[in-house]
Every structure is written in structure tokens, then in C-alpha cells.
Biopython code that builds the backbone (N, CA, C, O; Angstrom):
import numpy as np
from Bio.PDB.StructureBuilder import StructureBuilder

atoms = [
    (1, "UNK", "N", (0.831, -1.183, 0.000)),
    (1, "UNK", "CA", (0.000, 0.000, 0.000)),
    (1, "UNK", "C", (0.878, 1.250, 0.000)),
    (1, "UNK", "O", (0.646, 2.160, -0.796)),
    (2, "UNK", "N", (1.866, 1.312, 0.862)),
    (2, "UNK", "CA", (2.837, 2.102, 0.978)),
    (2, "UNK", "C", (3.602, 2.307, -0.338)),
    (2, "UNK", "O", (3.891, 3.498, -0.453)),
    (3, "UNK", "N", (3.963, 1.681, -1.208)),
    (3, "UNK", "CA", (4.822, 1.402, -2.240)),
    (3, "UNK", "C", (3.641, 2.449, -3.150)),
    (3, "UNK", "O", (3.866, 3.641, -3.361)),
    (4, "UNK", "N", (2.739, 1.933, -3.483)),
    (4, "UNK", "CA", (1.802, 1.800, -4.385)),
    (4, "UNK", "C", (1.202, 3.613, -4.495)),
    (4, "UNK", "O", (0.977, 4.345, -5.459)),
    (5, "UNK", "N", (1.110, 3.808, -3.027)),
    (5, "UNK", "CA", (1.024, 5.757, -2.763)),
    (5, "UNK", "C", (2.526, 6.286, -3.379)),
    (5, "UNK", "O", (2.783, 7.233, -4.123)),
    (6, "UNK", "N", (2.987, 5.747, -3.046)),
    (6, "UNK", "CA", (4.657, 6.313, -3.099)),
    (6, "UNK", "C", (4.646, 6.514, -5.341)),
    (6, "UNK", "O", (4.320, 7.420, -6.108)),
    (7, "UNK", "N", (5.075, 5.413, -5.476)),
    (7, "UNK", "CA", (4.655, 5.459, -6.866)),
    (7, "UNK", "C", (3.659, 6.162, -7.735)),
    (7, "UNK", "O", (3.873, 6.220, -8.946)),
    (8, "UNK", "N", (2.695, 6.648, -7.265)),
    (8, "UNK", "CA", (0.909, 7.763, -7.632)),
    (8, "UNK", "C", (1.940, 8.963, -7.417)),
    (8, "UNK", "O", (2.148, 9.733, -8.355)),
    (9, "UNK", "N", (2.646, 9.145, -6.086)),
    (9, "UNK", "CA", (2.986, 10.442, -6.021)),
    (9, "UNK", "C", (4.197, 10.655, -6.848)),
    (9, "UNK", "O", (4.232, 11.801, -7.296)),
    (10, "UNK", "N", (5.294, 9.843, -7.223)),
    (10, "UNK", "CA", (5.872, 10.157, -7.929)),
    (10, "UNK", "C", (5.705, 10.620, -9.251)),
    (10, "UNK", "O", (6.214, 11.624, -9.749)),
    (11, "UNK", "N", (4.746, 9.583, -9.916)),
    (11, "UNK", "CA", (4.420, 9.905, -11.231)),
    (11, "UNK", "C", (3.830, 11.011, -11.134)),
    (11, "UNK", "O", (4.176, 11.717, -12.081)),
    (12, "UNK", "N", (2.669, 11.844, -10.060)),
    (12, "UNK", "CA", (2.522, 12.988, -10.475)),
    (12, "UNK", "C", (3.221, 14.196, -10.289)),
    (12, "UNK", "O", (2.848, 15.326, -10.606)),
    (13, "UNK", "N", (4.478, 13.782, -9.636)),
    (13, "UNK", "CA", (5.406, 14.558, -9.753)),
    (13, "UNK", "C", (6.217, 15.614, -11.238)),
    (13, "UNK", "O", (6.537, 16.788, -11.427)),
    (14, "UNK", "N", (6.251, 14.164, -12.083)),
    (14, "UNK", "CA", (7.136, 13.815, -13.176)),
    (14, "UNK", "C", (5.587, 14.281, -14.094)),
    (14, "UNK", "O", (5.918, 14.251, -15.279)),
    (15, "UNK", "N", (4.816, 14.487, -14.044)),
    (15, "UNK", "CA", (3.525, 14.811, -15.002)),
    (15, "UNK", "C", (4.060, 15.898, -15.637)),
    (15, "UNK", "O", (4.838, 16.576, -14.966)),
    (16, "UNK", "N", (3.693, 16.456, -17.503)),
    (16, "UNK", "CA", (3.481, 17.442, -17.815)),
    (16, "UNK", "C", (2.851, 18.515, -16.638)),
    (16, "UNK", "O", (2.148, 18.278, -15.656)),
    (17, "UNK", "N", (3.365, 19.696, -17.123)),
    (17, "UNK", "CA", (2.422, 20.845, -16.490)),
    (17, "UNK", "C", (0.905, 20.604, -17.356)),
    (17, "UNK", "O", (-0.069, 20.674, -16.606)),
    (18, "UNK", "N", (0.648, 20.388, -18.516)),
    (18, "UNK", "CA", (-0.690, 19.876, -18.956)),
    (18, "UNK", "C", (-1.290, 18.798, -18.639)),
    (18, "UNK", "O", (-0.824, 17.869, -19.300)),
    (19, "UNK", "N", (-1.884, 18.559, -18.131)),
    (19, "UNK", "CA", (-1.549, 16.857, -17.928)),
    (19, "UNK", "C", (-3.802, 16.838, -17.493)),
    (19, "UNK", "O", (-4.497, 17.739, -17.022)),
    (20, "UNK", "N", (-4.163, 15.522, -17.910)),
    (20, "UNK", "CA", (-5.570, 15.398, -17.627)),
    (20, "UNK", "C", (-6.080, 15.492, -15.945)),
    (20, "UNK", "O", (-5.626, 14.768, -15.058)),
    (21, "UNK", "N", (-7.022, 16.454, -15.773)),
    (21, "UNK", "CA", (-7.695, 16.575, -14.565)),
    (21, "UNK", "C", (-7.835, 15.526, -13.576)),
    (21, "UNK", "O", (-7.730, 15.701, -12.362)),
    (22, "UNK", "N", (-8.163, 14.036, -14.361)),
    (22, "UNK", "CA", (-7.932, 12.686, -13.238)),
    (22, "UNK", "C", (-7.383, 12.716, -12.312)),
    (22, "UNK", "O", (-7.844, 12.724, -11.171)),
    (23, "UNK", "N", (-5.671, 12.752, -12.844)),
    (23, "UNK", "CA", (-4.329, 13.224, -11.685)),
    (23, "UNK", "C", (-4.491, 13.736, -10.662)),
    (23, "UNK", "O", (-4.310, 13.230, -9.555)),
    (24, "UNK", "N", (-4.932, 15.041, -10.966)),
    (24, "UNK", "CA", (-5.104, 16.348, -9.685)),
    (24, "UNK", "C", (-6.289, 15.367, -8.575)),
    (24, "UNK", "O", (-5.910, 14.691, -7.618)),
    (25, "UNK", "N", (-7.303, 15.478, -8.886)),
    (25, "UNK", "CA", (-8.219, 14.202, -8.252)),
    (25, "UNK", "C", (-7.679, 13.400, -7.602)),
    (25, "UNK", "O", (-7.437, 13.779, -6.456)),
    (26, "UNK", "N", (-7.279, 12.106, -7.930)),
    (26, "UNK", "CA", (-6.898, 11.533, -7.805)),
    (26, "UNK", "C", (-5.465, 11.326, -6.634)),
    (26, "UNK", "O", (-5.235, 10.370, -5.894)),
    (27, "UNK", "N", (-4.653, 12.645, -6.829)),
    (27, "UNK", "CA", (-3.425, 12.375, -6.207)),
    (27, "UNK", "C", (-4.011, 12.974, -4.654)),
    (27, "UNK", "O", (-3.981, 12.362, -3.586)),
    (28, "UNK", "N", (-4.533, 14.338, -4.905)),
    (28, "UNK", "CA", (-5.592, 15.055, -3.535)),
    (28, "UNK", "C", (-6.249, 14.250, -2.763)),
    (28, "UNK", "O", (-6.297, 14.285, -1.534)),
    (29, "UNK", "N", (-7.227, 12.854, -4.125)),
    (29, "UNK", "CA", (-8.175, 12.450, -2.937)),
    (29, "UNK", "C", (-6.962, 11.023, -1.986)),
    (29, "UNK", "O", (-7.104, 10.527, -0.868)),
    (30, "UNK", "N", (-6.250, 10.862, -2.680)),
    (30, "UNK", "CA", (-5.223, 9.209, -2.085)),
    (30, "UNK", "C", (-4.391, 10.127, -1.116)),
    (30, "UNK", "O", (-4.080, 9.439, -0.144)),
    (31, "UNK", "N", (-3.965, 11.254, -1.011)),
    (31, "UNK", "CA", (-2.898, 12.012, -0.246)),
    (31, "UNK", "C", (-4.021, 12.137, 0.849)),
    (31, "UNK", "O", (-3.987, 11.508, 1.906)),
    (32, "UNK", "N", (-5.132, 13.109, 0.451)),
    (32, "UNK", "CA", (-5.936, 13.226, 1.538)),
    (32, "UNK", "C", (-6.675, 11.568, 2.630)),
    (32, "UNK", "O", (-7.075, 11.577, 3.795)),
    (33, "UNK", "N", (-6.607, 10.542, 1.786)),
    (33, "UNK", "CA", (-7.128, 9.721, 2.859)),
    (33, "UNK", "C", (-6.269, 8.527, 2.922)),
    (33, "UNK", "O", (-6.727, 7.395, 3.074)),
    (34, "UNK", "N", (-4.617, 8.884, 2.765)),
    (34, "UNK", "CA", (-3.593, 7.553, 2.861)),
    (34, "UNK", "C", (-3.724, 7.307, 3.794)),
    (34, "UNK", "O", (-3.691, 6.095, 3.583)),
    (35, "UNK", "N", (-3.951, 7.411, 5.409)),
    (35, "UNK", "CA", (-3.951, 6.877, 6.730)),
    (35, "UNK", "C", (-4.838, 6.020, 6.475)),
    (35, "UNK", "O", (-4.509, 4.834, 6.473)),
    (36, "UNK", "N", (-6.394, 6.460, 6.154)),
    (36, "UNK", "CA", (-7.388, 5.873, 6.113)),
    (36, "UNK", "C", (-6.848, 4.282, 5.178)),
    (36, "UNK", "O", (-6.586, 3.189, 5.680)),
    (37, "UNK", "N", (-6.830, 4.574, 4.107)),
    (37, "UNK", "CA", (-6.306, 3.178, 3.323)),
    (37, "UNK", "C", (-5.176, 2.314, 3.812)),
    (37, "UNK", "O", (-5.153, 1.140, 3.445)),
    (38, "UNK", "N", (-4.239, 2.780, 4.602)),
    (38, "UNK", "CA", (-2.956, 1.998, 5.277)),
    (38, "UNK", "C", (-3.741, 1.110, 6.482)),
    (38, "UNK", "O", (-3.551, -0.083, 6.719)),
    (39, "UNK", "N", (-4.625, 1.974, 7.144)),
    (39, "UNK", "CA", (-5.004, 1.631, 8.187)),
    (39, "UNK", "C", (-5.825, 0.700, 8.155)),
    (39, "UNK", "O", (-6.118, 0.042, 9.153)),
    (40, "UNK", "N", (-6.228, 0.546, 7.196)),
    (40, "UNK", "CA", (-7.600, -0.813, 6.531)),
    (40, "UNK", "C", (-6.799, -2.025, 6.163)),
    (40, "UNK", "O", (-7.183, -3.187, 6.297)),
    (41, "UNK", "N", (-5.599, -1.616, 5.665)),
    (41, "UNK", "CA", (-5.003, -2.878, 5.103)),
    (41, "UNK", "C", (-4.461, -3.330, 6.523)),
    (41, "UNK", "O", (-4.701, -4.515, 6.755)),
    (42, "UNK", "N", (-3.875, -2.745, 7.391)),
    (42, "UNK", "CA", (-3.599, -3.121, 8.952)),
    (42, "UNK", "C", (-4.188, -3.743, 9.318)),
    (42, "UNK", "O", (-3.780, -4.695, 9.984)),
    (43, "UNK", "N", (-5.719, -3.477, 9.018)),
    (43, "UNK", "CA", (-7.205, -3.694, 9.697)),
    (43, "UNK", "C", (-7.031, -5.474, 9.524)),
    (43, "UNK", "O", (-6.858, -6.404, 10.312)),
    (44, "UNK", "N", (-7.220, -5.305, 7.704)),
    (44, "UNK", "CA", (-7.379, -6.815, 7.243)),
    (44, "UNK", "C", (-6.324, -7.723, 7.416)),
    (44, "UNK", "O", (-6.715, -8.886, 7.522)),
    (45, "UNK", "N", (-5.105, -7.559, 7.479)),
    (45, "UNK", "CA", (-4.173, -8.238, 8.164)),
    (45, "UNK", "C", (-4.157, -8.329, 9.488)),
    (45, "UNK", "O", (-3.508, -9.308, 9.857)),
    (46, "UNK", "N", (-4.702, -7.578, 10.516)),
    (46, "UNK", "CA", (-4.994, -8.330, 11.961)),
    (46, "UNK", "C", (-5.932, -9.463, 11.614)),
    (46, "UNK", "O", (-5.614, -10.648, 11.713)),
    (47, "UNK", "N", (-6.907, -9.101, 11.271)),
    (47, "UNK", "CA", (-8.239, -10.075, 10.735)),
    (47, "UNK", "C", (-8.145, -11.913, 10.791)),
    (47, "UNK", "O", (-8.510, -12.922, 11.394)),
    (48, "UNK", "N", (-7.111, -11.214, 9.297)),
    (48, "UNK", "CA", (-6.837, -12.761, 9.129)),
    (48, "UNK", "C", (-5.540, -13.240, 9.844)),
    (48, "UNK", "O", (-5.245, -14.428, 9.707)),
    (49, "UNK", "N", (-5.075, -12.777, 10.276)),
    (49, "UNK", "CA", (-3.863, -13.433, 11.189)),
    (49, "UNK", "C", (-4.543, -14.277, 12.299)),
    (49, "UNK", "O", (-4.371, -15.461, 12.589)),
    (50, "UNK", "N", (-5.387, -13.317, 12.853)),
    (50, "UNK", "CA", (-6.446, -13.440, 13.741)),
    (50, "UNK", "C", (-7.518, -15.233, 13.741)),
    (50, "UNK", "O", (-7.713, -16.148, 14.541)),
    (51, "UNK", "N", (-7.880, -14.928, 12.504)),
    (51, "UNK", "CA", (-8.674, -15.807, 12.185)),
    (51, "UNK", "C", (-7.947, -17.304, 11.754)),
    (51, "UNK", "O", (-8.438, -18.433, 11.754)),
    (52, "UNK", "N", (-6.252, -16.728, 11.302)),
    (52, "UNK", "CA", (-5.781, -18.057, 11.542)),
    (52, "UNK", "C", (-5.022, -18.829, 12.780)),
    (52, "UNK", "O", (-4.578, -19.974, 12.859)),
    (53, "UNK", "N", (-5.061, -17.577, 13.852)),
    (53, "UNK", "CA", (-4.371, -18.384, 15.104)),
    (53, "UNK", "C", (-5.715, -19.139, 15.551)),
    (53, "UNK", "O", (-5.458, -19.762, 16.581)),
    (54, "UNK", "N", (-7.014, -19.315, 15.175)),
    (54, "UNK", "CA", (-7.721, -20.133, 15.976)),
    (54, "UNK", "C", (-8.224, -19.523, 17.067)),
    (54, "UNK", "O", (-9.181, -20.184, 17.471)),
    (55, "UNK", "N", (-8.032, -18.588, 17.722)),
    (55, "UNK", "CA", (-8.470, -18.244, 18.864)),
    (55, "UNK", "C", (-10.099, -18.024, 18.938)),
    (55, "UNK", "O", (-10.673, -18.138, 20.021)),
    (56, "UNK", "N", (-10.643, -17.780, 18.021)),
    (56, "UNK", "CA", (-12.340, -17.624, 17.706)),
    (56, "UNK", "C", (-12.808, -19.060, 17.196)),
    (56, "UNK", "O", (-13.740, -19.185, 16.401)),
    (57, "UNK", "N", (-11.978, -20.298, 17.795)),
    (57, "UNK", "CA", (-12.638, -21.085, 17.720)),
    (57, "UNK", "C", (-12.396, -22.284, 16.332)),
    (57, "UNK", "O", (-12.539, -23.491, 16.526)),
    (58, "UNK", "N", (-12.083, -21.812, 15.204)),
    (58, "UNK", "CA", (-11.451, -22.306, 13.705)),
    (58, "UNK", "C", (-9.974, -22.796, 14.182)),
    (58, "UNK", "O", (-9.291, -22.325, 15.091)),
    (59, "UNK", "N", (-9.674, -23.892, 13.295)),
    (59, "UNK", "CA", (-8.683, -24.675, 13.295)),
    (59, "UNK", "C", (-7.427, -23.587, 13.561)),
    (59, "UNK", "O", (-7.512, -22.359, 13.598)),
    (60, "UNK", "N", (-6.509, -24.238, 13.695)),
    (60, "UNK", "CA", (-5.002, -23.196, 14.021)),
    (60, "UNK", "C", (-4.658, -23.823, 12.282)),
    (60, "UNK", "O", (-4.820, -24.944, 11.802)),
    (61, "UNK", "N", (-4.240, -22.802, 11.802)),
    (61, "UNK", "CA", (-3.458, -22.765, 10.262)),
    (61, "UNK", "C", (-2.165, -22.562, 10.689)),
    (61, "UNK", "O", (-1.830, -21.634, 11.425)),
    (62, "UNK", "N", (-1.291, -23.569, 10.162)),
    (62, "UNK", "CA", (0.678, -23.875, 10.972)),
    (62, "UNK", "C", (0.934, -22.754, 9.841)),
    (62, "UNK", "O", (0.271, -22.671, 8.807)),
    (63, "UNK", "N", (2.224, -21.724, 10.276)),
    (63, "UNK", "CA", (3.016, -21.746, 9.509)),
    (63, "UNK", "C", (3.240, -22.664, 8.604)),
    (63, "UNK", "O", (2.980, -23.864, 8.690)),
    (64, "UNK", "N", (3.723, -22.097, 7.738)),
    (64, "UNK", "CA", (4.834, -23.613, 6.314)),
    (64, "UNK", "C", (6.436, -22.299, 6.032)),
    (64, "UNK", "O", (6.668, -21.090, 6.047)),
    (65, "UNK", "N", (7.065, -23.489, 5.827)),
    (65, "UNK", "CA", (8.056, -23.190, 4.980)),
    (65, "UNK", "C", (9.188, -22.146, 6.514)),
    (65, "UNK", "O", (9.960, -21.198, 6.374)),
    (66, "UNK", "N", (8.847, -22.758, 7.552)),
    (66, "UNK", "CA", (9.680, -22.660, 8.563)),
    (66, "UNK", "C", (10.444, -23.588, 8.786)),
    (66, "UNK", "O", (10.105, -24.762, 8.935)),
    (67, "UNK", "N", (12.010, -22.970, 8.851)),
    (67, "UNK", "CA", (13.024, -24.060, 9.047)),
    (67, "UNK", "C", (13.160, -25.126, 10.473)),
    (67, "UNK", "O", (14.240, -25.630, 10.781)),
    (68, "UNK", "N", (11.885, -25.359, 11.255)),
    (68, "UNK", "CA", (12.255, -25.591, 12.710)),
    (68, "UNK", "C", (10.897, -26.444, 13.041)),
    (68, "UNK", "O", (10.091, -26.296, 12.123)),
    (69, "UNK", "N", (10.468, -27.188, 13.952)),
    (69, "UNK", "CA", (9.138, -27.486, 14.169)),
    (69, "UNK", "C", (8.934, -26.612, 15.425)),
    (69, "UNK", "O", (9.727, -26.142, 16.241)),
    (70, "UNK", "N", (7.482, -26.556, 15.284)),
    (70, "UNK", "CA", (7.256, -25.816, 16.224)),
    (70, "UNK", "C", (5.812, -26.771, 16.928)),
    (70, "UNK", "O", (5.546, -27.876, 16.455)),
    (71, "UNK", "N", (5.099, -26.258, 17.914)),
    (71, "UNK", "CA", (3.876, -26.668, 18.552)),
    (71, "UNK", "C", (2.423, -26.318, 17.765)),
    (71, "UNK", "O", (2.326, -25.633, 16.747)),
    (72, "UNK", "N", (1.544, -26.835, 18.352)),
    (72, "UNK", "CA", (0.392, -26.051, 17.432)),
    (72, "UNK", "C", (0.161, -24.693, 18.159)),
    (72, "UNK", "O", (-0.480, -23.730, 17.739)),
    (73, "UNK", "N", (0.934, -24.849, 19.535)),
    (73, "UNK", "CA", (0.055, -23.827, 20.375)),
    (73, "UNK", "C", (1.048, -22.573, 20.398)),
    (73, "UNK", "O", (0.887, -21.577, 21.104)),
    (74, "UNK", "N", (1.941, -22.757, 19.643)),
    (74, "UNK", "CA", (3.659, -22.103, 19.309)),
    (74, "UNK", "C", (2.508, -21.053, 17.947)),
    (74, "UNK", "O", (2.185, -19.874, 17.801)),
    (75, "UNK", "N", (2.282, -22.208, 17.316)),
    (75, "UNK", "CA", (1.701, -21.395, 15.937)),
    (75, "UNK", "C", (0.818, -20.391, 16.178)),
    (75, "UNK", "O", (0.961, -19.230, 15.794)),
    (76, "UNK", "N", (-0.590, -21.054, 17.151)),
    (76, "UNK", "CA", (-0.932, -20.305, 17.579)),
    (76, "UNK", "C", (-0.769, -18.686, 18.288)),
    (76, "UNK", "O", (-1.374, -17.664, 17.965)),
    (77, "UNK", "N", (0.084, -18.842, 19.165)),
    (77, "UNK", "CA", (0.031, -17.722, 20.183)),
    (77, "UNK", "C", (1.173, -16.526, 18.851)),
    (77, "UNK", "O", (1.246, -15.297, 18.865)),
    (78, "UNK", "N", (1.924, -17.574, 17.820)),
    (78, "UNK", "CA", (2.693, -16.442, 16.986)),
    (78, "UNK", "C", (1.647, -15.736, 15.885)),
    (78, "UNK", "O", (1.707, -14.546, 15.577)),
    (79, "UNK", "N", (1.071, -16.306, 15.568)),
    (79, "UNK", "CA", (-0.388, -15.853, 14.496)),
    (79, "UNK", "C", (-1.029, -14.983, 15.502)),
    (79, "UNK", "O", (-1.231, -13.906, 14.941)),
    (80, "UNK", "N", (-1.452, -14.940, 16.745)),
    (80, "UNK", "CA", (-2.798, -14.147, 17.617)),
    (80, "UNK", "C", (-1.679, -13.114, 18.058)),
    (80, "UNK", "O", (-2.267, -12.066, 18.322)),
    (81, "UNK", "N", (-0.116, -12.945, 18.277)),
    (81, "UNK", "CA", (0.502, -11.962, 18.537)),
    (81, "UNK", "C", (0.563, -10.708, 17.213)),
    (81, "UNK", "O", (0.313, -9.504, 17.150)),
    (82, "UNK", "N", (1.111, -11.925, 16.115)),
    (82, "UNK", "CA", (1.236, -10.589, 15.212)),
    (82, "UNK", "C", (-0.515, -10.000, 14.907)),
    (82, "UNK", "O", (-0.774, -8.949, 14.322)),
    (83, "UNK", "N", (-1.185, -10.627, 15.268)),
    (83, "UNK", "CA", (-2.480, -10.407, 14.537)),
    (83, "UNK", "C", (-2.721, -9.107, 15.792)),
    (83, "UNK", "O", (-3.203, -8.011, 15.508)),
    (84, "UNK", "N", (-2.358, -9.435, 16.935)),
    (84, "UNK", "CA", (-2.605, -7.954, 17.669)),
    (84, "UNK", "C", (-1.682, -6.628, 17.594)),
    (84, "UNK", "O", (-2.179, -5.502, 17.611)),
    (85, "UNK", "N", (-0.142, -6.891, 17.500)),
    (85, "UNK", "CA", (0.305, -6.328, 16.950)),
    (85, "UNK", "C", (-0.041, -5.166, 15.343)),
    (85, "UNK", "O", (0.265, -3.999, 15.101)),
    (86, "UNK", "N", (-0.793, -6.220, 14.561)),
    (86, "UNK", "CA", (-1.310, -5.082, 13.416)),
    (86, "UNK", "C", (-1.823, -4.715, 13.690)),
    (86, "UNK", "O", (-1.555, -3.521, 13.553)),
    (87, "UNK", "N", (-3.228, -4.936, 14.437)),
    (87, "UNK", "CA", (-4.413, -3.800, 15.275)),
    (87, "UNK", "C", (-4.010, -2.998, 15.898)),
    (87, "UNK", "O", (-4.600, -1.918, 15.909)),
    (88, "UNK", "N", (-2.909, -3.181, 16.626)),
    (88, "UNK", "CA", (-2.295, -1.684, 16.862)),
    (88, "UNK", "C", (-1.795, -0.663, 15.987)),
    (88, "UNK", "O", (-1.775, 0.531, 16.284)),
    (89, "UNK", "N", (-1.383, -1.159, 14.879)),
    (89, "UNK", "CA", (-0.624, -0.496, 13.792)),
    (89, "UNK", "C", (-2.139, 0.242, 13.097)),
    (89, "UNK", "O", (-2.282, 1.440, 12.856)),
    (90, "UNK", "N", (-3.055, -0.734, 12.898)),
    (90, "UNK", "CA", (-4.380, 0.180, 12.873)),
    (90, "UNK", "C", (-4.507, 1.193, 12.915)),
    (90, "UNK", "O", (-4.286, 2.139, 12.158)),
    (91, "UNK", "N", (-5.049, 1.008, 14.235)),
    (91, "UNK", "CA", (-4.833, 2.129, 15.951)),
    (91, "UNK", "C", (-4.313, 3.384, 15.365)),
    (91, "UNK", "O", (-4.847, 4.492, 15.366)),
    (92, "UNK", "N", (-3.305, 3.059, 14.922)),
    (92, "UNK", "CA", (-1.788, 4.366, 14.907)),
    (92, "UNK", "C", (-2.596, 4.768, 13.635)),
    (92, "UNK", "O", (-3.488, 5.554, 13.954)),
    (93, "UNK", "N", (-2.583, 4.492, 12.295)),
    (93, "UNK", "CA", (-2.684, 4.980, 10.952)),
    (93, "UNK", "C", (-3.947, 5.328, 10.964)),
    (93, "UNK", "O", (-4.025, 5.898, 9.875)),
    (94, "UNK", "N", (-5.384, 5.407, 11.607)),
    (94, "UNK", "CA", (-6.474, 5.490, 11.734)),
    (94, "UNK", "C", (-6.676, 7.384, 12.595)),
    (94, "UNK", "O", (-7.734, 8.013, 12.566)),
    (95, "UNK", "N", (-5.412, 7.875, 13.235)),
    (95, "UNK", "CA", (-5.731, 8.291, 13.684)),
    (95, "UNK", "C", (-5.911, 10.111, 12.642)),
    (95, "UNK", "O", (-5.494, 10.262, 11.494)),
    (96, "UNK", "N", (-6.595, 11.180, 13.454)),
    (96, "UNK", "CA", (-7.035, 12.238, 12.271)),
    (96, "UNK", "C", (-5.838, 12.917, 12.151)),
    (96, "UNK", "O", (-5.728, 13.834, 11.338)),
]
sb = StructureBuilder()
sb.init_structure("model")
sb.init_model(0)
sb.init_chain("A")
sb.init_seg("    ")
for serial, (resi, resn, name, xyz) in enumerate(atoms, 1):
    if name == "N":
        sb.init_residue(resn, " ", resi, " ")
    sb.init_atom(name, np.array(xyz, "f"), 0.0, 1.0, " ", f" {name:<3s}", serial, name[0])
structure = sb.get_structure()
């Protein structure tokens, strides 16, 4: 998401001074509500982190492609940490 603002603002950097009305729109309305959009994608990544440590009840989803074994309840508590961890990051990018 970060990348993706970063890139909008560059290119309208680099725009003709003529350049189609879209732009201006466009760069105003994403500048004016980037917290708002960072903060959603925060949102949906607590979500599902969330929803895969199991804690609401749904199976625990393991990591893969970790060099180590771990527990289910290892997987767990690392999925329901970062998943609170982003809700905080939320928190932060949500604010006015």
C-alpha cells in the first residue's frame, strides 16, 4: 500500500504541467485519505492473522516453509501476537 502511494505520487510529480484533470483528483483524494487506506489494510491483516491463530474457535493454520518445528500452540500464540500487533498499527494509521 505504501509502495503503491509512493509510486501515484511520484508519477505525479514527473507529469506534464498539462496533464488530464484525473491526476489532480486523484493524487488530492489518495494524499488526503492515505492513513485511512494503510489503516484498513492493517485492519485486514490483523483479521486474518487473527482468524488463523484459531483463537475464535477455527482450526489453528501452521506456519509452512519454517526451518524448525514448532507446537500447534507455538503457531498459535505467533499468528494471535502478530495479529494484535497489526491492530495496533491500525490504531496508529487510523488516527485524524
Amino acid at each position: 500500500m505504501r509502495s503503491g502511494i509512493g509510486l501515484i505520487q511520484q508519477t505525479y510529480d514527473h507529469l506534464p504541467e498539462e496533464h488530464h484533470p484525473f491526476w489532480d483528483k486523484a493524487y488530492y483524494y489518495i494524499n488526503k485519505h492515505k492513513g485511512i487506506a494503510i489503516g484498513a489494510m492493517w485492519a485486514g491483516l490483523s483479521a486474518h492473522l487473527l482468524k488463523d491463530s484459531g483463537i475464535f474457535g477455527h482450526g489453528v493454520k501452521p506456519y509452512t516453509g519454517i526451518p524448525f518445528e514448532m507446537s500447534m500452540e507455538t503457531h498459535q500464540g505467533v499468528f494471535a501476537a502478530n495479529g494484535i500487533a497489526s491492530s495496533l498499527f491500525t490504531l496508529s494509521k487510523n488516527k485524524p
